[in-house]
C-alpha positions in Angstrom: 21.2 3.5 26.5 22.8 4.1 23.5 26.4 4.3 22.4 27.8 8.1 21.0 29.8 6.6 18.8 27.5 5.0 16.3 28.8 4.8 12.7 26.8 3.6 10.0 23.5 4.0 8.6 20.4 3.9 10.7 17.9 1.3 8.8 15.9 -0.4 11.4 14.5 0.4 14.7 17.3 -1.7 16.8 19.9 0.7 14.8 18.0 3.7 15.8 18.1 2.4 20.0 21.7 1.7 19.2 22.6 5.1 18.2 20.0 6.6 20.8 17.9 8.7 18.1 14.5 9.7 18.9 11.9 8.6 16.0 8.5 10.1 14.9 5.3 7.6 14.7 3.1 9.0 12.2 -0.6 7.4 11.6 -1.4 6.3 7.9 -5.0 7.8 8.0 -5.1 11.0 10.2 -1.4 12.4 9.7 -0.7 12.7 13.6 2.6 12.2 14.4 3.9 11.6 17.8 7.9 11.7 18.8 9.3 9.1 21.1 12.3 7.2 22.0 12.4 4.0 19.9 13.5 1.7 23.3 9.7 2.5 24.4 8.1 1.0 20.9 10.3 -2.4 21.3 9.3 -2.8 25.4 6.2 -2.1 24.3 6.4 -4.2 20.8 8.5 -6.8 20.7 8.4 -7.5 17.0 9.3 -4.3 15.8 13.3 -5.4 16.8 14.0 -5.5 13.0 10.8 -3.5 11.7 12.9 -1.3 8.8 12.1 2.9 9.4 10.3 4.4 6.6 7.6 2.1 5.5 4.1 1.1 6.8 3.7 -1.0 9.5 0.3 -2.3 10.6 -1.3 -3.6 13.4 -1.1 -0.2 15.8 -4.2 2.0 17.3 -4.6 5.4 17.1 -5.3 7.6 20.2 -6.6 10.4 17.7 -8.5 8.8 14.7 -9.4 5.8 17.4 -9.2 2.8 15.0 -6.8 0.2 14.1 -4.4 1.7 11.8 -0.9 1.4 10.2 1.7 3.8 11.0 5.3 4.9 9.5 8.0 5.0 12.1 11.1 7.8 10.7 14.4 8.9 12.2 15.2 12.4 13.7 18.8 11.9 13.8 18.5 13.7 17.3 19.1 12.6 20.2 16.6 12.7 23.6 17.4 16.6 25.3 19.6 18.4 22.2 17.4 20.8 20.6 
């Protein structure tokens, strides 16, 4: 999935897959956050290819609050199964 070797800075979604770094989606209203594999927001969200991490993106729904909401996607820096 995602190369061990990445050097560089990890600005976008695509750069997080790249390096295979696990992000946090965090809802803008009810402060849930939910950890996942970025490759599972771009099959899912095709758009989000160049979304840049660390701002608000709208146009998502909540599972908790149940409404339409905007969330903020961050890095970990850690990969799927290191602790």
């Amino acid at each position: 999935m995602g190369r061990r070797n990445f050097h560089g800075k990890v600005e976008t979604l695509a750069d997080s897959v790249e390096a295979n770094y696990l992000v946090i989606v965090k809802c803008d209203q009810c402060e849930t956050g939910r950890q996942m594999h970025p490759y599972n927001l771009i099959s899912k969200y095709k758009r989000l290819t160049k979304a840049p991490l660390d701002t608000l993106l709208p146009g998502f729904f909540c599972k908790t609050c149940r409404s339409p909401v905007s969330v903020t996607i961050s890095c970990t820096y850690r990969r799927s199964g290191e602790m």
